[in-house]
MARKE-709625 format. One record per residue: x, y, z of N, C-alpha, C, O in turn. Coordinates in steps of 0.001 Angstrom, whole numbers, padded with zeros to 6 digits, always signed. Layout:
N
XYZXYZXYZXYZ
...
// end
This chain:
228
+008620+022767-007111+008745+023493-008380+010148+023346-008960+010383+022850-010062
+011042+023818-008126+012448+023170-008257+012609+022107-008748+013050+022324-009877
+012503+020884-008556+012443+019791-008652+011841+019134-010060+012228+018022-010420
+011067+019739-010675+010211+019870-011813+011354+020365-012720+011918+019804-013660
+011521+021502-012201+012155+022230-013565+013489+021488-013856+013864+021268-015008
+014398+021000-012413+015715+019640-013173+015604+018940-013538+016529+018413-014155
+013850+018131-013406+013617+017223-014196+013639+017600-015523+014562+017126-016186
+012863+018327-016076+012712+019654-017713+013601+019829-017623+013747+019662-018834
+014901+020133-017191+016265+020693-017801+016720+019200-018467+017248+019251-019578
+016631+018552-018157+018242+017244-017532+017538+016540-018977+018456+016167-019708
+016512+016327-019435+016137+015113-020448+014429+015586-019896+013807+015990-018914
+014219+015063-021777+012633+014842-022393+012202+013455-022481+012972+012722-023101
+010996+012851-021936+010552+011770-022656+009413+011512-023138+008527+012360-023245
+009301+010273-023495+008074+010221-024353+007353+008929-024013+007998+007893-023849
+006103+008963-023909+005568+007534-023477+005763+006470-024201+005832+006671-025413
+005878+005353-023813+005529+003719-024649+004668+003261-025105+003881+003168-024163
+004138+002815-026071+002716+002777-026375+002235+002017-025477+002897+001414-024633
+001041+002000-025606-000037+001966-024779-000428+000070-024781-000384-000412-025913
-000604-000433-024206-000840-001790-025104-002006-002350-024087-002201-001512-023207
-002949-003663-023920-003627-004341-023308-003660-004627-022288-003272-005788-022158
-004021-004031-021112-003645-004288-019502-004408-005743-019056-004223-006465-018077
-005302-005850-020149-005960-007490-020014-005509-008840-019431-005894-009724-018666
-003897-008312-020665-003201-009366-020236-003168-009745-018572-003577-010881-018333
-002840-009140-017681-002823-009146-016495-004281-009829-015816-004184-010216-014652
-005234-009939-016309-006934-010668-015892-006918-009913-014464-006945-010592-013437
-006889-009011-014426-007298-008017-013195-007998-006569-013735-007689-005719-014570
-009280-006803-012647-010171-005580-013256-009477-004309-013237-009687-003432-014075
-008459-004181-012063-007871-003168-011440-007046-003054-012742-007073-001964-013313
-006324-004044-013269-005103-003247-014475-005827-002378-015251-005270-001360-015664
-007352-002681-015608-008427-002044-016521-008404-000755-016747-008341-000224-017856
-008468-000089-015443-008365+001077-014092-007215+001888-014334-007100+003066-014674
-006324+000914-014062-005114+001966-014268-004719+002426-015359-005307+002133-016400
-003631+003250-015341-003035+004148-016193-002016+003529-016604-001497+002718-015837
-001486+003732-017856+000343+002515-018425+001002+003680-019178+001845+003384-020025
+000753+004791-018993+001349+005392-019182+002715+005983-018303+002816+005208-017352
+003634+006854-018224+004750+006913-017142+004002+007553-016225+003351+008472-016722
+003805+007350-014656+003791+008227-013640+004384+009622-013512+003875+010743-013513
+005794+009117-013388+006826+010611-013582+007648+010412-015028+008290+009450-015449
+007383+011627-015568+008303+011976-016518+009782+011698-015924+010185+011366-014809
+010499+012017-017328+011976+012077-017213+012633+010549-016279+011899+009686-015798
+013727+010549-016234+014355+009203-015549+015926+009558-015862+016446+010248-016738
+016445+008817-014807+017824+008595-015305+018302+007411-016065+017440+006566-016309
+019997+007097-016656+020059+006089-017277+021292+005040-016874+022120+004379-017501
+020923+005278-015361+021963+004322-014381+020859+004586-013169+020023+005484-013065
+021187+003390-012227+020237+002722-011399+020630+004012-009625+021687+004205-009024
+019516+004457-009436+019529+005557-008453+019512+005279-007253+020050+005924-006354
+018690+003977-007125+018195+003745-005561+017970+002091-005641+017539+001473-006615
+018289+001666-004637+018873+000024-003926+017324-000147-002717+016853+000589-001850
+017096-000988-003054+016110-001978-002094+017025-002248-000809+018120-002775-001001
+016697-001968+000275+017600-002137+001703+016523-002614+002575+015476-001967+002617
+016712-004034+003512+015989-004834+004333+016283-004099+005877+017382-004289+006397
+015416-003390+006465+015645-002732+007564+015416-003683+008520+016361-003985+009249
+013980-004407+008721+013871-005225+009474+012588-006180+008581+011938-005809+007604
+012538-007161+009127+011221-008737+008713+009714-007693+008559+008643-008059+008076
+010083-006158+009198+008488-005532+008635+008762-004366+008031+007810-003704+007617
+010010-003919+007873+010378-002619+007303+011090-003243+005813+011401-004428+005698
+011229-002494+005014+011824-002233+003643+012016-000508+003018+011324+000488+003226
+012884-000646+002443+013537+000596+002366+014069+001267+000862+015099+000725+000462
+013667+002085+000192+014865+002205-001156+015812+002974-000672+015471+003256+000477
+016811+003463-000924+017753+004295-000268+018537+004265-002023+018504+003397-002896
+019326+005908-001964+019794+005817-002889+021172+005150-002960+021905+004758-002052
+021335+005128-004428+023069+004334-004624+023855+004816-004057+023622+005743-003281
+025275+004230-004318+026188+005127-004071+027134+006362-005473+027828+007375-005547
+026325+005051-006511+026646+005777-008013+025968+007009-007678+026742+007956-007822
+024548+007444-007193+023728+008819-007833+024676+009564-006730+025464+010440-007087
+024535+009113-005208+025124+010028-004464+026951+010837-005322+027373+011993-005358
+027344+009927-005689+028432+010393-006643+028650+011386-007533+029585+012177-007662
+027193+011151-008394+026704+011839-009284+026574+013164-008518+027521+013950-008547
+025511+013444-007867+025165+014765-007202+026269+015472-007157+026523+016531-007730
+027222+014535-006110+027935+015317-005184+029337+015776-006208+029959+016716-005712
+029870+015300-007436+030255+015993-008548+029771+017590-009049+030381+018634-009275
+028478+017208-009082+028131+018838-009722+028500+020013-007969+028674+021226-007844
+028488+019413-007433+028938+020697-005707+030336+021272-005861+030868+022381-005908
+030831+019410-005944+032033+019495-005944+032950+020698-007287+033776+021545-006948
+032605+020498-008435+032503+021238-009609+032330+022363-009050+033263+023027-008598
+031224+022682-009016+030559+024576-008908+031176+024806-007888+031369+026016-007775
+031704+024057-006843+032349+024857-005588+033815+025317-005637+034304+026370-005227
+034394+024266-006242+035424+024300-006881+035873+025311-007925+036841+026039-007704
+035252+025360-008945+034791+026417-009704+035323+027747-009597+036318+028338-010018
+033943+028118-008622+033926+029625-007403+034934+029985-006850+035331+031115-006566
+035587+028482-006606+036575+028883-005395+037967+029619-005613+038570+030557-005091
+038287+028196-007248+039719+028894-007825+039428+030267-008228+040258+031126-007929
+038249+030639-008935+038084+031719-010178+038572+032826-009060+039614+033479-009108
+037295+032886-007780+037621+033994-006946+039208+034234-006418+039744+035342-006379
+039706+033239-006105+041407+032813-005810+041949+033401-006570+043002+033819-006089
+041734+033843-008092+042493+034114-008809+042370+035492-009332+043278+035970-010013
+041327+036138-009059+040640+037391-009271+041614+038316-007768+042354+039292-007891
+041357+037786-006839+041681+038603-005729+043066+038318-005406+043461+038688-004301
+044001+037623-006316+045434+037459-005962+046077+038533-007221+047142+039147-007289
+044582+038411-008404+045191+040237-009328+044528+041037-008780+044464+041997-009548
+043869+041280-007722+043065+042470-007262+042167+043115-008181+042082+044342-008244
+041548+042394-008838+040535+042394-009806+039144+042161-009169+038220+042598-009855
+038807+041586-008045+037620+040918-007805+036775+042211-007806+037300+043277-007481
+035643+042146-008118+034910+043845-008085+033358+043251-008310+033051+042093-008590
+032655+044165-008144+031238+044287-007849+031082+044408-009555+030609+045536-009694
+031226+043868-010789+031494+043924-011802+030472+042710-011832+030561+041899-010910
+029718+042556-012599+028637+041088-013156+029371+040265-013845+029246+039053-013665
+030512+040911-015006+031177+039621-016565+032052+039431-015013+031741+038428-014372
+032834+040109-014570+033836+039274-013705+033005+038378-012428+033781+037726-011728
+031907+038302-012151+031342+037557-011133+030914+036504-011993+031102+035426-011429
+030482+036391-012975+029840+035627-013348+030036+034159-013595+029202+033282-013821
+031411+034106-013492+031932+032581-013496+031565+031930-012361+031243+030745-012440
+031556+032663-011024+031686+032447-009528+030096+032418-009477+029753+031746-008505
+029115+032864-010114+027555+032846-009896+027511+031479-010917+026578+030730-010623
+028277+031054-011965+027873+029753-012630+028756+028847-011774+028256+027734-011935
+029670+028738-011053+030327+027766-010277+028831+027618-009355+028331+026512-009556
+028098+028395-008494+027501+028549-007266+026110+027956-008281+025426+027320-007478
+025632+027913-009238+024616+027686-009952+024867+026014-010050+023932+025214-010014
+025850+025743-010138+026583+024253-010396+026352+023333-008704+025842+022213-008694
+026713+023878-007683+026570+024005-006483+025140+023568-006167+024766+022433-005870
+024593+024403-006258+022705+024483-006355+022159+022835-006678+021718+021933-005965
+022396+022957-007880+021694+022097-008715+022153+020658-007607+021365+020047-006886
+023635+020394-007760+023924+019137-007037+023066+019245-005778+022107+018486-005643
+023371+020163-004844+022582+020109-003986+020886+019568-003649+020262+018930-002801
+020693+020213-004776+019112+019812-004652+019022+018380-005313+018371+017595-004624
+019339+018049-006056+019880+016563-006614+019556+015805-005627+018594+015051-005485
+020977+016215-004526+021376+014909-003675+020143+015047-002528+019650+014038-002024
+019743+016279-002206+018253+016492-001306+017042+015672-001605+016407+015031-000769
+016668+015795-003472+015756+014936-003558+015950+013757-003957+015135+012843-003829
+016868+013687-004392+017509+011806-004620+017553+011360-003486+016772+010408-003474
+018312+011562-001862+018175+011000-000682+016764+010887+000236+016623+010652+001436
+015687+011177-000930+013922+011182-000092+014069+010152+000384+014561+009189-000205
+013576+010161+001819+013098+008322+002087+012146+007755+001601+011093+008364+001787
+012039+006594+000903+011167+005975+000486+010808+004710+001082+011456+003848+000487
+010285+004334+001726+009706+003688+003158+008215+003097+002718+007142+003553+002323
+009001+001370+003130+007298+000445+003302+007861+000026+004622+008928-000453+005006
+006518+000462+005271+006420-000014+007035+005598-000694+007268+004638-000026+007654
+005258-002377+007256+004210-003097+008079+003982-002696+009413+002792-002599+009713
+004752-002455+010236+004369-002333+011493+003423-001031+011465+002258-001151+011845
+003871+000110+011057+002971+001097+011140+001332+001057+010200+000229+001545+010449
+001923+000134+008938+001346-000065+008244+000928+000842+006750+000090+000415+005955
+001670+002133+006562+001846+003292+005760+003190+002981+004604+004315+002802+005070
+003038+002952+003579+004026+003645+002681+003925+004877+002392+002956+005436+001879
+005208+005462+002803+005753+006960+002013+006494+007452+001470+007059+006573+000819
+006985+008497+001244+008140+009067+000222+007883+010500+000233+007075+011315-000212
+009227+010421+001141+009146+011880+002018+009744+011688+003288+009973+010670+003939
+010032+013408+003584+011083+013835+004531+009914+013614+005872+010153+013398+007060
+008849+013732+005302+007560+013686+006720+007075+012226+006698+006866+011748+005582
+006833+011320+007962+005843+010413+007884+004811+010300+008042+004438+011409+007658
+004186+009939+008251+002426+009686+008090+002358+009969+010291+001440+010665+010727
+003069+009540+010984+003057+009854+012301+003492+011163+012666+003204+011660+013755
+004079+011659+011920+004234+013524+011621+003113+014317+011936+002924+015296+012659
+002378+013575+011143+001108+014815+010853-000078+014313+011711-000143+013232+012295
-001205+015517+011671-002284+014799+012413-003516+014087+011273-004552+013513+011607
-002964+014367+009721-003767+013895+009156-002973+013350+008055-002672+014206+007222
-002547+012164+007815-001884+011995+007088-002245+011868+005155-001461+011526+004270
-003283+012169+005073-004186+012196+003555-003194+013600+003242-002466+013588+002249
-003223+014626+004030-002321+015486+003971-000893+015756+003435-000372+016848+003210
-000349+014440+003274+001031+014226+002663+000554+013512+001288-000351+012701+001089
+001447+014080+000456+001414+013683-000860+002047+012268-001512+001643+011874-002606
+002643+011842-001072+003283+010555-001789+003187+009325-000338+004048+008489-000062
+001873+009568+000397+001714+007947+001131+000394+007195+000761-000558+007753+000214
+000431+005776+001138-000943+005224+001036-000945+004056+002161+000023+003311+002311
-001950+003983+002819-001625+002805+003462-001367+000986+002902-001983+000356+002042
-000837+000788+003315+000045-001026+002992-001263-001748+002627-001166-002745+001913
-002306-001403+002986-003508-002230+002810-004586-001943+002085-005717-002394+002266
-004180-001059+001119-004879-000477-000191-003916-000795-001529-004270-000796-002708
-002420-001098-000905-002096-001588-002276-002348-002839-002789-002416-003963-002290
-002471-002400-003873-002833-003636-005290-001893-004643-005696-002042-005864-005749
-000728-003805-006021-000242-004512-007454+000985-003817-007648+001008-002715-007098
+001915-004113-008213+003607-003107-008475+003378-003295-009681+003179-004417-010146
+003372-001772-010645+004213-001572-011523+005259-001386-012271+005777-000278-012127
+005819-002182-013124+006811-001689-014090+006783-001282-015312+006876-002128-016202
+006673-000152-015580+006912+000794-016595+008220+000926-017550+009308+000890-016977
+008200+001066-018860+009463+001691-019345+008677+003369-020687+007763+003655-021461
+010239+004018-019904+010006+005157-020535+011501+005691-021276+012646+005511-020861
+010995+006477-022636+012376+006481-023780+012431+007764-023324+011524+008588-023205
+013582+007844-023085+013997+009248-022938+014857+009845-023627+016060+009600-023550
+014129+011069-024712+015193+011613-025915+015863+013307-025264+015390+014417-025022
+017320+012573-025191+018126+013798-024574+018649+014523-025562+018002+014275-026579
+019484+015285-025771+020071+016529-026927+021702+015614-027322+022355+015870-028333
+022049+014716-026440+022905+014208-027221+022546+012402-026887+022896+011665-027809
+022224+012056-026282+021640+010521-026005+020021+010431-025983+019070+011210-025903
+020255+009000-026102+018516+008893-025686+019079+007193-025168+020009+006461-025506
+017517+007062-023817+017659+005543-023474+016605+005524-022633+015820+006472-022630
+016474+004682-021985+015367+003952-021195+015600+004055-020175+016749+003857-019779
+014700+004369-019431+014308+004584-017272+012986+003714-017398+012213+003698-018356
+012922+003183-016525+012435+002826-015740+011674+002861-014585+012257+002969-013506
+010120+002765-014647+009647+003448-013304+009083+001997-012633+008622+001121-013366
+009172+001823-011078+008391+000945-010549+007084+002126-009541+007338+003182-008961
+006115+001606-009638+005025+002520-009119+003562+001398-008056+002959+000417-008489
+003445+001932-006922+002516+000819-006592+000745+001467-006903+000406+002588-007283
+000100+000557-006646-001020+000757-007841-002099+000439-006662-002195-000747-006350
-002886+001338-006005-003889+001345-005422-005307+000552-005607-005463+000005-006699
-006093+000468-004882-007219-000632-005017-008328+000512-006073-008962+000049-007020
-008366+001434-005836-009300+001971-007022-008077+002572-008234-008208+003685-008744
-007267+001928-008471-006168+002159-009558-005823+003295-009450-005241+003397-010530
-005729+004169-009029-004423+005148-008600-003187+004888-008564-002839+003913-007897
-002311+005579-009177-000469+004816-008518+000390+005984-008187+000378+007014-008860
+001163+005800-007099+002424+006304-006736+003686+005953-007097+004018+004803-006809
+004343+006528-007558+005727+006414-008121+006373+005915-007017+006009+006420-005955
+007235+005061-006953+008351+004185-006013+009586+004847-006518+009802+006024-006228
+010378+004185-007228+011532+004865-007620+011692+004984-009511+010883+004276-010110
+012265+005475-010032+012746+005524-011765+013964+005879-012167+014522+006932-011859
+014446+004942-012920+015928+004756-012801+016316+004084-014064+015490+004030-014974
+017574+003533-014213+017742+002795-016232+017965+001684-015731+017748+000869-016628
+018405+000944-014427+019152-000565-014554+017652-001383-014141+017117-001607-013055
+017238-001727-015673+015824-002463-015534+016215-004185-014793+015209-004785-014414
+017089-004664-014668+017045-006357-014135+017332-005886-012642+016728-006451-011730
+018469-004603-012297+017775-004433-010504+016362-003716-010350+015974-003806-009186
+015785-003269-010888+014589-002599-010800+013968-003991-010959+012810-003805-010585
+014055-004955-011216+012995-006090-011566+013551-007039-009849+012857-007254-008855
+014961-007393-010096+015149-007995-008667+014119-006795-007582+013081-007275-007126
+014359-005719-007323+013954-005339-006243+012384-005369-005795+011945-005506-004653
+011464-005156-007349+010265-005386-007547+009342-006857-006958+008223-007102-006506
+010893-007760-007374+010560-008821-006769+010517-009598-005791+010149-010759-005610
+011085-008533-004988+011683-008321-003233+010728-008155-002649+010190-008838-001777
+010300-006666-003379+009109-006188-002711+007776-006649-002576+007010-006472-001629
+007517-007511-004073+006306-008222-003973+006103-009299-003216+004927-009614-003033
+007191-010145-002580+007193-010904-001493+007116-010027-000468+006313-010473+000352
+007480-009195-000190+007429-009092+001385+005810-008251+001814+005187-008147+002871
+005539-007706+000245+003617-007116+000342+002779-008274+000057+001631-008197+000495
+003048-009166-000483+002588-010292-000876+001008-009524-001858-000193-009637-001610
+001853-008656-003155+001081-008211-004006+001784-008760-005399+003003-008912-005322
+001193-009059-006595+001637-009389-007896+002208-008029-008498+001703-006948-008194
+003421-008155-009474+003732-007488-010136+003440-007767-011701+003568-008764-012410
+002901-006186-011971+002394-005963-013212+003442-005809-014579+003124-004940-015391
+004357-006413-014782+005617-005826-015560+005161-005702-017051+004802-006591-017823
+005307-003931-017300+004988-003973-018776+006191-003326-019879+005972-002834-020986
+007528-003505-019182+008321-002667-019486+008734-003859-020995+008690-003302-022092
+009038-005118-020992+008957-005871-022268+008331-005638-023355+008770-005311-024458
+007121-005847-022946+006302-005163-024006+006327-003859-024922+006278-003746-026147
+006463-002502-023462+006647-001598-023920+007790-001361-024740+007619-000928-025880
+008883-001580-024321+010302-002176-025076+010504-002377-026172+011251-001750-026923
+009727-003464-026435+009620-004102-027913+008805-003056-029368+009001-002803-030557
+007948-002781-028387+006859-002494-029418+007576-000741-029527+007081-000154-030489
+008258-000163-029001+008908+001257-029031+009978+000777-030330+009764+001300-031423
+010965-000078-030225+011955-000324-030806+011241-000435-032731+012009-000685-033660
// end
């Protein structure tokens, strides 16, 4: 729920039109959806393709987002820290709300990074050996039923990689994210990662489709064009 609502705080977007999945001559593009998976996106690149081993692959985030996050902690902690420093060196600090309240928006600042860098660092994990993709703090060997977890599918139901582009109109910018999403055999898709640096989102897409030995669906050109 959390997680929802920083997405709704941070930036609005809006879909790309819709255009001919034909192009692709797969019944399955027919099936699917071209619209965005996940709303919202950022507009710098979040998460890096990392080669674990010849059967593992990995996204892991940047070191730019980890940056990012860890600014807003750094901020709100910082914040809290002087304001209170400076309250209790006039002997002012008091059970007072206007005088706390800087120290509850430093700690609000705090929060947010936090949860940031919590759900920006999800693992996002393709495992041949096990044979499961997921995305999540749990793996599919976690549980006793793994249908039970929300963001896995097994390696041998995927289809096809998507690339998506989505405009995102903020209160003082607007720009483009990027979603890559893999696309199930009865067209279902799971979101992979969404992010703005569309030529590494395309290298990594193209990483990945070698090592699943699945085609990628790229409709972010299109969508692109025909938005502009």
């Amino acid at each position: 729920m959390m997680k929802n609502i920083l997405q709704k705080l941070s930036s609005f977007g809006t879909a790309p039109p819709q255009f001919d999945p034909a192009i692709f001559k797969d019944e399955i593009a027919l099936k699917t959806e071209w619209t965005p998976a996940k709303g919202g996106g950022a507009n710098f690149r979040t998460h890096k393709l990392i080669e674990i081993s010849p059967y593992r692959i990995e996204f892991h985030s940047s070191v730019g987002a980890k940056i990012f996050y860890s600014l807003f902690m750094v901020f709100g902690l910082g914040f809290g820290i002087v304001f209170a420093a400076i309250e209790l060196s006039e002997g002012e600090l008091s059970i007072d709300i206007e005088k706390l309240m800087p120290i509850l928006f430093g700690l609000l600042f705090f929060a947010v990074g936090a949860l940031m860098l919590y759900f920006g660092t999800t693992p996002i994990v393709f495992d041949r050996a096990s044979g499961y993709f997921w995305k999540g703090r749990k793996t599919p060997q976690d549980v006793l039923d793994w249908h039970s977890l929300k963001n896995v599918a097994q390696i041998g139901e995927i289809h096809a990689l998507q690339i998506l582009a989505e405009y995102i109109r903020g209160s003082k910018s607007s720009y483009y994210s990027y979603e890559l999403n893999i696309v199930l055999r009865d067209g279902k898709r799971l979101n992979v990662v969404d992010h703005g640096n569309l030529n590494k989102l395309r290298e990594d897409a193209k990483t990945l489709s070698a090592f699943l030995g699945k085609a990628v669906w790229d409709a972010t050109e299109i969508s692109t064009r025909k938005t502009e």
